[in-house]
N, C-alpha and C positions, 0 to 999 in steps of 0.2 A: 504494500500500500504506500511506502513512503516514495517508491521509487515514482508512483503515478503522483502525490500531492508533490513531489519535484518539479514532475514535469510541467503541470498546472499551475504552479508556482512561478516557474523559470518562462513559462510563453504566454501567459495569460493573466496575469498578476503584476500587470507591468504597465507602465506610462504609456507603452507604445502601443499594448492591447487598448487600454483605456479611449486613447485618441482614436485609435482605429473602431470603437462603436459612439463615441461621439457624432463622429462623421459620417456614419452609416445611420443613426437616427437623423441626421440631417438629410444626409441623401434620400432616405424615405419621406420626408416632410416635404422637399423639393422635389420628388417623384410625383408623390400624391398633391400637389399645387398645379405641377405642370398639367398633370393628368386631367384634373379639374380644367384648368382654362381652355383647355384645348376641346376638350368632350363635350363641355358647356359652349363654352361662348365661339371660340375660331373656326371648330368642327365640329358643331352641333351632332353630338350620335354617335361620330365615325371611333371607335373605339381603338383601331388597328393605328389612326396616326394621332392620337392621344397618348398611347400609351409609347408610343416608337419615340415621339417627341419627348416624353418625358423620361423613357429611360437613358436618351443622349443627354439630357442639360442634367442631367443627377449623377450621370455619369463621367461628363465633363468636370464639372463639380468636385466629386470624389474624387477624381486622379488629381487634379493641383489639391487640394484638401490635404489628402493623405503625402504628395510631394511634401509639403508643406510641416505638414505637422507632425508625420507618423512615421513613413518612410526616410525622410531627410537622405534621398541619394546624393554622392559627391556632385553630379552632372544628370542635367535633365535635355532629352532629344526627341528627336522623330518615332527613333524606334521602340523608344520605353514607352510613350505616349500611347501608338500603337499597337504594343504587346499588351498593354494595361487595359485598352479597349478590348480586345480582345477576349481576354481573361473574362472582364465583365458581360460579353455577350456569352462566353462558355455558361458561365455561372449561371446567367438568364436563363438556359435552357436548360442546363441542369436541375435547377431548381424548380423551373415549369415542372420538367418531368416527374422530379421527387414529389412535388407536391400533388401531380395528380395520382400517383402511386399511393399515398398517403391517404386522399381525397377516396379514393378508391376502398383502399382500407377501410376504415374508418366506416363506410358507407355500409362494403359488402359482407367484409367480416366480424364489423362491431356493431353490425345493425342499427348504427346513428341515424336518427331520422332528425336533419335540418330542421324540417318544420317544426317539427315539436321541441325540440330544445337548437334554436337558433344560435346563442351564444359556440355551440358544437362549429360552427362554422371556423371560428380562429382557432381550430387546433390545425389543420393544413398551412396556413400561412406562417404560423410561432413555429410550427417542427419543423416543417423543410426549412427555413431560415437558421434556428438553431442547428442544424447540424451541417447545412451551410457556411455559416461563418466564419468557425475559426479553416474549413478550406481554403475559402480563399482570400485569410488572412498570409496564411501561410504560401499561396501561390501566390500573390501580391508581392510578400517580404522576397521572395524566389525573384520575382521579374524586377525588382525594384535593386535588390542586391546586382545581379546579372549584369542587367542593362543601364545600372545608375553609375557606374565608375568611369572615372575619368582616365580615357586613352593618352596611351603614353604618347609623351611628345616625340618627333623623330627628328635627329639632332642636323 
């Protein structure tokens, strides 16, 4: 057991975790705003570029956020920018999927009936997120370490 509260200790018990769900509770704030203005007022309905719009500006967002605050790479480029989106649309769909796996569960195997206990709804979005997170905390720290170091100079 001590060897696991180590490791919970040493990767998640820490300034850097800390920042890094600061900024992911922002990013969700600034996800679901975007979401809104867009679903509501710019595109009345249209769901697919509500949600496309706001997973860019929240994801925008989080990469200088976490540059910033979390990550602090030596050097910031093209390609880390790039990898980090990247990351972020894996994650998007990973998480789609877990969650409808989840959704699924919950549904066919726990016999949840939504309607009659509606709060049952946010166990799909808290669990795939929760075990979500610290991934791709951990593949972030990866692309960020990688991609964030300063090239030698050639003399």
């Amino acid at each position: 057991m001590s060897k696991v509260w180590l490791f919970v200790k040493t990767h998640f018990l820490t300034k850097k975790f800390l920042s890094f769900g600061i900024i992911g509770i922002i990013n969700t704030g600034i996800d679901a705003l975007v979401y809104l203005l867009f679903f509501d007022v710019l595109f009345p309905g249209v769901a697919f570029i509500a949600k496309g719009a706001a997973f860019i500006v929240a994801s925008v967002f989080t990469n200088f956020a976490n540059t910033l605050f979390t990550f602090k790479p030596e050097s910031k480029n093209a390609t880390q920018f790039t990898v980090v989106m990247a990351v972020f649309l894996v994650r998007m769909f990973v998480t789609m999927a877990l969650a409808a796996g989840i959704n699924y569960a919950v549904i066919v195997w726990f016999h949840v009936d939504y309607a009659a206990v509606p709060i049952a709804k946010l166990i799909t979005p808290i669990l795939s997120s929760a075990i979500m997170i610290p991934i791709a905390y951990f593949a972030l720290d990866a692309v960020y370490r990688k991609f964030g170091k300063k090239k030698p100079e050639i003399a």
